[in-house]
C-alpha positions as CSV (number, residue, x, y, z in Angstrom):
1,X,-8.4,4.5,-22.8
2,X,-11.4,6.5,-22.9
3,X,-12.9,7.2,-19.1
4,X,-16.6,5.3,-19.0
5,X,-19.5,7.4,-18.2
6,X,-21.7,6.2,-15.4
7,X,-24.8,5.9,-16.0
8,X,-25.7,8.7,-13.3
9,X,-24.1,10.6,-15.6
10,X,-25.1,9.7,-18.7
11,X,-29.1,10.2,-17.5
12,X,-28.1,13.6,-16.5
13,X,-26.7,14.5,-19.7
14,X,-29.7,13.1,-20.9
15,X,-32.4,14.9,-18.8
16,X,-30.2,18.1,-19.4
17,X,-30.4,18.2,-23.0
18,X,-34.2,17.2,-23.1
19,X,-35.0,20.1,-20.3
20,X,-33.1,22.4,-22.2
21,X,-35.1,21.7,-25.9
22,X,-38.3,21.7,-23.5
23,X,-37.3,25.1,-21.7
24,X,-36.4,26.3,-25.8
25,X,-39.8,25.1,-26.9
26,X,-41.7,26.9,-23.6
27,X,-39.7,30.0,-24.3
28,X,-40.1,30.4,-27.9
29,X,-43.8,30.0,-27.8
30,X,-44.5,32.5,-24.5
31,X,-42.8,34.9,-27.0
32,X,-45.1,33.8,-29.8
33,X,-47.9,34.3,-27.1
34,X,-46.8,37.9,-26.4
35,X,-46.2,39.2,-30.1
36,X,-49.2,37.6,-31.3
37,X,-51.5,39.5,-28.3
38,X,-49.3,42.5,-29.0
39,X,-50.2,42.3,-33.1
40,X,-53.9,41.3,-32.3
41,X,-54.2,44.6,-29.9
42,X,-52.9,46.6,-32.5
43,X,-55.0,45.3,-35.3
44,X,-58.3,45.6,-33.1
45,X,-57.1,49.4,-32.4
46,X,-56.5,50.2,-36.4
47,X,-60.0,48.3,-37.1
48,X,-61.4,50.5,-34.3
49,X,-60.0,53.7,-35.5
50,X,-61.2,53.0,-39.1
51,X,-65.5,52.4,-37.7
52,X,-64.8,55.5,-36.0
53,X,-63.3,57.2,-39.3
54,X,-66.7,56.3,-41.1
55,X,-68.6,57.2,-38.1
56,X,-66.8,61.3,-38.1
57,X,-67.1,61.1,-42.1
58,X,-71.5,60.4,-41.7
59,X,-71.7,62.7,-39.2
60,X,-69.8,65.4,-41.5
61,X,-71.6,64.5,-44.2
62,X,-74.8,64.1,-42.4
63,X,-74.4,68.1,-41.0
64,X,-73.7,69.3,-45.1
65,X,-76.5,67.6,-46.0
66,X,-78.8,69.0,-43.3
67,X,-77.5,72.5,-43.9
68,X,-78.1,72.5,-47.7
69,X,-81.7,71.0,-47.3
70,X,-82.2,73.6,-44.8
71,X,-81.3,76.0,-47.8
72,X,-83.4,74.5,-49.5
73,X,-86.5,73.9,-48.3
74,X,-86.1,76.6,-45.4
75,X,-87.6,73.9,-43.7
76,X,-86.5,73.7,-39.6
77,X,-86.6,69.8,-39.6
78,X,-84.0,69.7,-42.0
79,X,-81.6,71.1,-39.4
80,X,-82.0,68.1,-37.3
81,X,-79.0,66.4,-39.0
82,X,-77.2,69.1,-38.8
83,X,-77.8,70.1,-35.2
84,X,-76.9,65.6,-33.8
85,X,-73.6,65.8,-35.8
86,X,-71.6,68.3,-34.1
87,X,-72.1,66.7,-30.5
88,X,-70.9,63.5,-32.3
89,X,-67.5,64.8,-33.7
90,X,-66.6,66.3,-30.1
91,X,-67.4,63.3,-28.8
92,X,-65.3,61.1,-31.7
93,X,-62.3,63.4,-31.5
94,X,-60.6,62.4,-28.0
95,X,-61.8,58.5,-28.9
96,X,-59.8,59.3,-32.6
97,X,-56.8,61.0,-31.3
98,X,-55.8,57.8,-29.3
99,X,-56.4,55.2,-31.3
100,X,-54.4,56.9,-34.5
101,X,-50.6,57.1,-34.3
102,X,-48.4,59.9,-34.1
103,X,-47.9,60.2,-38.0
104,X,-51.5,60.5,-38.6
105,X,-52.7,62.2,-36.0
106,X,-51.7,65.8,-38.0
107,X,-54.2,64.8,-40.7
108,X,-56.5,64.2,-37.5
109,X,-56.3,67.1,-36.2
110,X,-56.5,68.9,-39.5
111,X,-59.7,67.2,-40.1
112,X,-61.5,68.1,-36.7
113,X,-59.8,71.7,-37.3
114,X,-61.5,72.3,-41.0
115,X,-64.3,70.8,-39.7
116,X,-64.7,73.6,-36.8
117,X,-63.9,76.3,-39.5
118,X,-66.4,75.0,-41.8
119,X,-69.4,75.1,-39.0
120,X,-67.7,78.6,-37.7
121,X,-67.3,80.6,-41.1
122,X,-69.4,79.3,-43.2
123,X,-72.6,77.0,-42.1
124,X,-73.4,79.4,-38.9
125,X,-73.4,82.8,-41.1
126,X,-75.6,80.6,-43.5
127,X,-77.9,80.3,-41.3
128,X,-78.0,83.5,-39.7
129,X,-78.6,85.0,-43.5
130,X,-81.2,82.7,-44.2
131,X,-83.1,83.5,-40.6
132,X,-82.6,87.1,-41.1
133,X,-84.3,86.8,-44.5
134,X,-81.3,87.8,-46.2
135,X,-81.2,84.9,-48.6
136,X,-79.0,86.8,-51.5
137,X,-76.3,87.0,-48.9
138,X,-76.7,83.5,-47.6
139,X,-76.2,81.9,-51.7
140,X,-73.8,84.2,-52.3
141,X,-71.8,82.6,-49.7
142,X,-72.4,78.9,-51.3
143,X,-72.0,80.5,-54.9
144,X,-68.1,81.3,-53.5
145,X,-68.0,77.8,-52.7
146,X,-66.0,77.9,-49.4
147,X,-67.9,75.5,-48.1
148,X,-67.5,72.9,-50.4
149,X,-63.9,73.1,-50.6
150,X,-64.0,72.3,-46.9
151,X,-66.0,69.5,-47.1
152,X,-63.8,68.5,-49.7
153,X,-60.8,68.9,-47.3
154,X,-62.0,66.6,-45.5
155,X,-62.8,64.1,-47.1
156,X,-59.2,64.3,-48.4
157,X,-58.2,64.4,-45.2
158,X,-60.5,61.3,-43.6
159,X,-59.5,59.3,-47.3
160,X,-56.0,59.7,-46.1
161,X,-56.3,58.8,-42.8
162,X,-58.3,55.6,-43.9
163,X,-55.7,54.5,-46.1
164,X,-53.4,54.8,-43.5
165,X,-54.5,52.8,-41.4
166,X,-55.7,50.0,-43.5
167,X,-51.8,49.8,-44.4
168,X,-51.1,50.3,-41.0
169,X,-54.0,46.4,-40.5
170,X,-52.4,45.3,-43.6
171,X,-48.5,45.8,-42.7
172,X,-50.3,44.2,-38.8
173,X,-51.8,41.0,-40.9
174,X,-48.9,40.6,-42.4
175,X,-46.8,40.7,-39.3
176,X,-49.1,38.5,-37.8
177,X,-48.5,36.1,-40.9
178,X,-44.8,36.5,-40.4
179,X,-45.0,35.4,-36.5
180,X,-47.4,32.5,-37.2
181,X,-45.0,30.6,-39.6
182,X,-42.3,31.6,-37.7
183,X,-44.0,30.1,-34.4
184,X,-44.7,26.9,-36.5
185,X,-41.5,26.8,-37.7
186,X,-39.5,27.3,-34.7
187,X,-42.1,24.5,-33.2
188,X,-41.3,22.2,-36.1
189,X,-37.6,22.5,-35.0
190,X,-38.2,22.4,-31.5
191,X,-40.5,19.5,-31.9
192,X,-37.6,17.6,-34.6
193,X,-34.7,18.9,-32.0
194,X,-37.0,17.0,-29.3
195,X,-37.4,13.9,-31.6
196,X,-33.6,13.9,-32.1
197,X,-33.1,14.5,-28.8
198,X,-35.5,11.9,-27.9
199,X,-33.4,9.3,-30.3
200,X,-30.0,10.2,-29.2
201,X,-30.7,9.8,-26.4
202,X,-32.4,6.1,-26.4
203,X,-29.2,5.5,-28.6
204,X,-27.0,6.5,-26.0
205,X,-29.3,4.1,-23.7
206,X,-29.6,1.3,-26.1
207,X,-25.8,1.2,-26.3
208,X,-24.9,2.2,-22.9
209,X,-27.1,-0.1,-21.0
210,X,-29.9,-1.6,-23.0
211,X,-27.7,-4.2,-25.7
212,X,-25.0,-5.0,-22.8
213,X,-27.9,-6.1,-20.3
214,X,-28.9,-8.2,-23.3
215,X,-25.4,-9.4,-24.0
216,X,-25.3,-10.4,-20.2
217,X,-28.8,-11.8,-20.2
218,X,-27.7,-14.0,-23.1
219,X,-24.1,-14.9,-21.5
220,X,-26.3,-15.9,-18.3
221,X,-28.5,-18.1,-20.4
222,X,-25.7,-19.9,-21.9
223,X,-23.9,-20.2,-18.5
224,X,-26.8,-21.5,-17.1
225,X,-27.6,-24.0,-19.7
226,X,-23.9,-26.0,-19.1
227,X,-21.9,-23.7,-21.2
228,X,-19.2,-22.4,-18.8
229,X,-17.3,-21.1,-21.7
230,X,-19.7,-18.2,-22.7
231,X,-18.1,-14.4,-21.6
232,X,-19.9,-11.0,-22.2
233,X,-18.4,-8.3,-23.7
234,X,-17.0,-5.7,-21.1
235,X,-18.7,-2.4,-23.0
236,X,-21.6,0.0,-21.8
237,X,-21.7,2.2,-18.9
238,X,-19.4,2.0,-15.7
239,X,-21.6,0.1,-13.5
240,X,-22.7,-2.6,-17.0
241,X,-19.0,-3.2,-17.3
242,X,-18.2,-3.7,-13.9
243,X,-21.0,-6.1,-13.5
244,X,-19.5,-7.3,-17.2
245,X,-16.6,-8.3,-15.4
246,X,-17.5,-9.7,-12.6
247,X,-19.6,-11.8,-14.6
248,X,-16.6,-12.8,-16.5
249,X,-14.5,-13.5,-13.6
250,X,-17.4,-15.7,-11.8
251,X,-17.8,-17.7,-14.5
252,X,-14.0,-18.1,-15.0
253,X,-14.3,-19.8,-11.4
254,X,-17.0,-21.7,-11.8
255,X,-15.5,-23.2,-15.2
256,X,-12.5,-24.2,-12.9
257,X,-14.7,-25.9,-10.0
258,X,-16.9,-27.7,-12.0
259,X,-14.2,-29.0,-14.3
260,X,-12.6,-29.8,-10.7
261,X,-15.7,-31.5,-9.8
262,X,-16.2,-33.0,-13.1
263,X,-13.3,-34.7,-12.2
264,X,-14.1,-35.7,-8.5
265,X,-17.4,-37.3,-9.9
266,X,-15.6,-39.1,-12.5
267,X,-13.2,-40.4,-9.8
268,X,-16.4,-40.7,-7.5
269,X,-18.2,-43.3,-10.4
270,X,-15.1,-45.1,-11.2
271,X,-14.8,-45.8,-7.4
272,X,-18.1,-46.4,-7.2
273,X,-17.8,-49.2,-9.9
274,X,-15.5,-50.4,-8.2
275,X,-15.8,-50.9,-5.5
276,X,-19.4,-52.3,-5.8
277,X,-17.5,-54.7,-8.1
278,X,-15.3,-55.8,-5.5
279,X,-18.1,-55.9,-3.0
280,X,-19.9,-58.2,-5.7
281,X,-17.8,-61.1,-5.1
282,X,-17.4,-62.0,-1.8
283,X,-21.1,-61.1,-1.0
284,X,-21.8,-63.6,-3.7
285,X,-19.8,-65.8,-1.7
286,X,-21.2,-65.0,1.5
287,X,-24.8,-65.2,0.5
288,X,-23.8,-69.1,-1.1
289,X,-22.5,-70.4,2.1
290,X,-25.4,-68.8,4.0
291,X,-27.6,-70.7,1.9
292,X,-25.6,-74.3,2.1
293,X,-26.3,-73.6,6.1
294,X,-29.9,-73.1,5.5
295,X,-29.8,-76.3,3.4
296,X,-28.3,-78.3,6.1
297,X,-25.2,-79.1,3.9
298,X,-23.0,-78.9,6.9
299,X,-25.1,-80.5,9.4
300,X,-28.3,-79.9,10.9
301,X,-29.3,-76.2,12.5
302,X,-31.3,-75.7,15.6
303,X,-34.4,-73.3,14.9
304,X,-32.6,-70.6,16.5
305,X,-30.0,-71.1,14.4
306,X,-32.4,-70.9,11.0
307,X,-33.5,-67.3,12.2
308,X,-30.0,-66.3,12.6
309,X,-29.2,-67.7,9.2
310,X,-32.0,-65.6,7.6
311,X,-31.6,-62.7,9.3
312,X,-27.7,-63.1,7.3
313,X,-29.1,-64.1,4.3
314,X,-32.1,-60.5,3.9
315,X,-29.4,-58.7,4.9
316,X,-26.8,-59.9,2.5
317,X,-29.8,-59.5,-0.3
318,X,-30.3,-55.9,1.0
319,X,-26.6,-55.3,0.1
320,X,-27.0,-57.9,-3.1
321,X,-29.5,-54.8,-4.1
322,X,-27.9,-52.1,-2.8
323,X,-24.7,-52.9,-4.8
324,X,-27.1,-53.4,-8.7
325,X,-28.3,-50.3,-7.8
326,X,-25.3,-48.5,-7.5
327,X,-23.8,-50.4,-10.3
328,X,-26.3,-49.5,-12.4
329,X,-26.2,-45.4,-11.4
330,X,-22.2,-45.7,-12.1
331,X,-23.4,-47.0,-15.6
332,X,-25.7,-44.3,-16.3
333,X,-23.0,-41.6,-15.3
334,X,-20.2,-43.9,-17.5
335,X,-22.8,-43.7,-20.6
336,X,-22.6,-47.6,-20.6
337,X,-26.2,-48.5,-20.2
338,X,-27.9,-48.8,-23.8
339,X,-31.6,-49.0,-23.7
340,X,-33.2,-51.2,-26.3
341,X,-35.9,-50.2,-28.5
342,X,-38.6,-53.4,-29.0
343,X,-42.7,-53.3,-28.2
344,X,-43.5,-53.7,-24.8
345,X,-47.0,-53.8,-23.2
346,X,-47.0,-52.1,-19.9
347,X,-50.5,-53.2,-19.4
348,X,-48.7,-56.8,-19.2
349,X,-46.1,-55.8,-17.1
350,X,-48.4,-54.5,-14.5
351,X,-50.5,-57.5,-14.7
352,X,-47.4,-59.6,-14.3
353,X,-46.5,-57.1,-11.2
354,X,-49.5,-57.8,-9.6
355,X,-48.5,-60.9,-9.7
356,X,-45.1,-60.8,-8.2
357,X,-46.0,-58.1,-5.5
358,X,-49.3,-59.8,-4.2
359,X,-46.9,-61.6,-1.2
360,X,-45.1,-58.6,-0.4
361,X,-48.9,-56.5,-0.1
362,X,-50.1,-59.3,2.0
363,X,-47.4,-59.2,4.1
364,X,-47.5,-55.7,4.7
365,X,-51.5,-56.1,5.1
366,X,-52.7,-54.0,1.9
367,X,-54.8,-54.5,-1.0
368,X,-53.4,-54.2,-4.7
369,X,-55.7,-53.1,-7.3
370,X,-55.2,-52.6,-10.6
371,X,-57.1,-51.0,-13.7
372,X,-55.5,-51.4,-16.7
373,X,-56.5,-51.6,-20.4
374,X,-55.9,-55.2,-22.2
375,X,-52.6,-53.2,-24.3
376,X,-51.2,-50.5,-24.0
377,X,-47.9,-51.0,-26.3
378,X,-45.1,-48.6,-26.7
379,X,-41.2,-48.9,-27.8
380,X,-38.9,-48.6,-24.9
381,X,-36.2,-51.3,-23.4
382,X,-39.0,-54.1,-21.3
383,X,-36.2,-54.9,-18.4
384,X,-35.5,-51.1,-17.5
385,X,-39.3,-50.2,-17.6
386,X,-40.3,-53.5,-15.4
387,X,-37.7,-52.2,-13.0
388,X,-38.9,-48.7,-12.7
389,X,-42.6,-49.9,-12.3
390,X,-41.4,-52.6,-9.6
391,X,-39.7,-49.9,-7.7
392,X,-42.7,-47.8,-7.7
393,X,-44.9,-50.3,-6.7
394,X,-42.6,-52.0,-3.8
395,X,-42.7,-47.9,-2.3
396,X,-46.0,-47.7,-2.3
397,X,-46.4,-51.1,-0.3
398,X,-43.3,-50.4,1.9
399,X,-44.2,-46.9,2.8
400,X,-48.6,-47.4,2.8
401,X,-50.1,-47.6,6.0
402,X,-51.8,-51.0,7.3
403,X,-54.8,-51.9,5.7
404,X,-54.6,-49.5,3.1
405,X,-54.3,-49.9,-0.8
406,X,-52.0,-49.2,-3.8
407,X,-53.5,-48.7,-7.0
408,X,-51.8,-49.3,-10.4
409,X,-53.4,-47.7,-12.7
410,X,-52.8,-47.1,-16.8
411,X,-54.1,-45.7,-19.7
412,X,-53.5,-43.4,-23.0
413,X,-53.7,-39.8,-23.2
414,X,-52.9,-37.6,-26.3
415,X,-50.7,-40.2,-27.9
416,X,-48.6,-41.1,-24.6
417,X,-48.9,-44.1,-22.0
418,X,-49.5,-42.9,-18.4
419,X,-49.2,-44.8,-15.4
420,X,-49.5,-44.0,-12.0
421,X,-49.0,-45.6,-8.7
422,X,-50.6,-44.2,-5.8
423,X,-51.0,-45.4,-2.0
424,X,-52.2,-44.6,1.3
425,X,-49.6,-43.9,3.1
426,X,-47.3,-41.2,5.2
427,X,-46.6,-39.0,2.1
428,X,-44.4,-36.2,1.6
429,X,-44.0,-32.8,2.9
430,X,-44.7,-30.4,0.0
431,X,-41.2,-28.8,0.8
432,X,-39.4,-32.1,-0.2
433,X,-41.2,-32.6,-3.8
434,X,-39.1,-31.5,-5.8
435,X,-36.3,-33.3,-4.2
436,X,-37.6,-36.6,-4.7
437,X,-35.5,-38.3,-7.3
438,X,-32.1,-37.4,-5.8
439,X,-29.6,-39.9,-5.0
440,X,-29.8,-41.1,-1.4
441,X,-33.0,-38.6,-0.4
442,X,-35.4,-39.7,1.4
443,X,-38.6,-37.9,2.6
444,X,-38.2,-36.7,6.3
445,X,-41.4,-39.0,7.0
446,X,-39.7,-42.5,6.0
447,X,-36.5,-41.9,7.4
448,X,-37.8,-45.1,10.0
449,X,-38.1,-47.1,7.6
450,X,-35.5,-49.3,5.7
451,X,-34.7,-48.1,2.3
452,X,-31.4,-46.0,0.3
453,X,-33.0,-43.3,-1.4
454,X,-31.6,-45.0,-4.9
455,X,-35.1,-47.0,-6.1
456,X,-36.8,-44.0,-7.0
457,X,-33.3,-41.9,-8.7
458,X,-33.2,-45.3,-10.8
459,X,-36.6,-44.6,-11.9
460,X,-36.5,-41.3,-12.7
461,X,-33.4,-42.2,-15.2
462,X,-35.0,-44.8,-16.8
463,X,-38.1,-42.9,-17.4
464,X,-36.3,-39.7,-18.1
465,X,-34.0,-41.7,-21.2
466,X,-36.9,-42.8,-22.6
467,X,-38.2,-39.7,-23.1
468,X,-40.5,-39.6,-20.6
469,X,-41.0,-38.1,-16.8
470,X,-41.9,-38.6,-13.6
471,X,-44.6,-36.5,-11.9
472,X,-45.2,-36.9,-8.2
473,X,-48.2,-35.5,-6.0
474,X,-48.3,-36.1,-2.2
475,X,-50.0,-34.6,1.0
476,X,-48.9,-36.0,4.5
477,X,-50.9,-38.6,6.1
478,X,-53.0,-39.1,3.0
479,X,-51.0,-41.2,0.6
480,X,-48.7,-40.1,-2.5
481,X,-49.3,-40.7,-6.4
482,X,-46.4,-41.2,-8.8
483,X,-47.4,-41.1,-12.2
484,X,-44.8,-41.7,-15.0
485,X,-45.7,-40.5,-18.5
486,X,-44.2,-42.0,-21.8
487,X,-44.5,-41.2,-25.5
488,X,-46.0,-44.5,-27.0
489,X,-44.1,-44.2,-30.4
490,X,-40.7,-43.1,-29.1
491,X,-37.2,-44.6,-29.3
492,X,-35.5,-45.3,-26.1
493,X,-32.8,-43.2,-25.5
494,X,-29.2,-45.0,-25.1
């Protein structure tokens, strides 16, 4: 079996290969930098040489052409030319002789050598015939044409050099041609090695890391909506897998406790039912008797007697209630409650509440109000929804402070029934809210008062499977509002 890389190593790789196309890149064009200022130096020296080849050829030409006016004319301004071009070609000759290269500086030097000659054997004795009046001599001397060929020399000479180095700026251009789409090409592969690069890379990523964090992610989300069966695939990098398989092996031992508690809860609601079942009868029995005493069946009671009967008989219908209400959780978990479906007006059923609970507010000294539209009808199973309200409203009397008031209050919102119940009491700590609604919880400021912790579990159910929920705000010392939410044209769930 293959070794896995880790991913330490597999972002090294990475970073190595993408340094090393970088480094290519960085090279490749310092070189193109270096060439091209080499080739650009070059050209600027051949385009230099060739203004100062045009600049010796004027100043040649300019000294032939002040000579032969001189002849002329025998005019001394004439001479001016001549005289400004010889300081000029001393002066160009060092500036030539580095700018050309060594295969053209012999034509160079030729040139600057014939140029000397011309000035020494032929235009100086010109001039000294023509000064000395000895004119015949001096046009003799042009009739042999000596001078001309010299001139013609060099211009030869400076045509030859010219040509030479405009191939020399052409063969440059070209070169520089060369390097430029060679620079762009070696770019364009350095810059589509980089892209490659680039994608191999996120390949590697994507199939090292990136899909088996998704496989996991997904596995989780199964696992943690009730699917205990889902496993992730053990690939990816070394630490992915590991994490694969630990994953694996976690939910392998969940799957077994919860199918072992799956099984304890089953056993926990079948004892449940029955022993509330058992418990059933005899309190039944108890509670009948206690009631023939209060009747005087059996002969008369003394009035100490009566209280002693009483106190029996609230707290046999304490356990009376206790015992429906775990009966009817042990349903819910058994799936043997069906809810009906049939109109029911929760606007009557508060009203009727009122009603019933007005005795039990007075008792506890607080004032019921109630706002509630003339219908508000929705489908849901009457008897469940009467409970849930009832238990709302007997915790908002039980737990409200003296004096203070519970307000039932309904209405219709966005095509749902709301109700809320909402008192002046101890409330609960903002910690605790979302534990409201568990089985046997109660709020650390009612744990002095009687009560299971099973009225307001009972409620959330009922709500809950008819498609509803139960929404609870509180702040300590000021009073707590349930408000239960139900869609008006729903089915109650069974």
């Amino acid at each position: 079996m293959r070794r896995r890389r880790t991913l330490d190593q597999i972002i090294d790789r990475a970073v190595m290969w993408m340094t090393l196309i970088v480094i290519g890149v960085i090279l490749v064009a310092a070189a193109a930098i270096v060439l091209e200022h080499a080739i650009a130096t070059s050209e600027r020296r051949e385009q230099q040489a060739q203004l100062k080849l045009e600049t010796f050829e004027f100043q040649v030409l300019n000294a032939e052409t002040g000579l032969r006016g001189f002849g002329l004319s025998h005019k001394a301004p004439f001479l001016g030319p001549y005289r400004q071009a010889f300081p000029a070609i001393r002066k160009l000759q060092p500036e030539l002789t580095k700018l050309v290269d060594s295969q053209t500086r012999p034509y160079l030097d030729e040139a600057f050598r014939v140029v000397y000659d011309w000035r020494r054997n032929f235009a100086e004795p010109s001039l000294r015939d023509f000064r000395r009046g000895g004119a015949a001599e001096a046009r003799a001397l042009i009739r042999a044409a000596q001078g001309k060929r010299r001139i013609d020399r060099i211009r030869f000479l400076v045509d030859k050099l010219r040509t030479n180095e405009t191939q020399d700026l052409a063969a440059l251009r070209t070169q520089r041609t060369v390097l430029t789409v060679v620079l762009v090409a070696l770019l364009t592969l350095g810059l589509a090695g980089g892209i490659l690069g680039g994608r191999r890379v996120a390949s590697v990523l994507r199939r090292a890391v990136v899909r088996p964090m998704s496989n996991l992610a997904a596995v989780t989300q199964r696992i943690r909506g009730g699917d205990l069966t889902a496993r992730a695939e053990i690939r990816g990098a070394a630490e992915v897998a590991i994490v694969a398989q630990s994953l694996n092996e976690m939910a392998g031992e969940v799957e077994t406790v919860v199918e072992g508690l799956r099984e304890v809860d089953e056993l926990k609601t079948r004892f449940l039912s029955t022993v509330s079942h058992e418990l059933r009868t005899p309190l039944t029995s108890i509670n009948g008797y206690l009631q023939l005493l209060e009747q005087g069946i059996v002969g008369g009671l003394t009035p100490e007697q009566h209280d002693y009967v009483r106190v029996a008989q609230r707290n046999g219908q304490r356990l009376t209630a206790l015992i429906d209400d775990l009966l009817m959780l042990s349903r819910f978990d058994a799936g043997r409650i069906d809810l009906k479906s049939e109109p029911v007006d929760l606007a009557e059923q508060l009203r009727h509440l009122r009603e019933e609970m007005e005795p039990v507010a007075d008792e506890g000294d607080t004032r019921l109000e109630l706002d509630v539209p003339d219908e508000l009808v929705i489908e849901g199973d009457g008897r469940r929804l009467q409970q849930s309200l009832a238990n709302l409203v007997a915790n908002a009397i039980k737990f409200n402070r003296p004096g203070g008031e519970v307000r039932m209050r309904a209405s219709s919102r966005n095509g749902e029934a709301v109700v809320e119940v909402s008192d002046d009491g101890v409330g609960i700590p903002s910690a605790e809210l979302e534990r409201i609604g568990e089985r046997f919880f109660r709020a650390s400021t009612t744990t002095n008062m009687p009560g299971t912790g099973l009225g307001l579990a009972i409620t959330r159910e009922i709500v809950e499977r008819h498609g509803g929920r139960l929404d609870i705000e509180s702040e300590v010392g000021k009073g707590s509002s349930f408000r239960i939410t139900l869609p008006r044209n729903g089915v109650a769930a069974g």
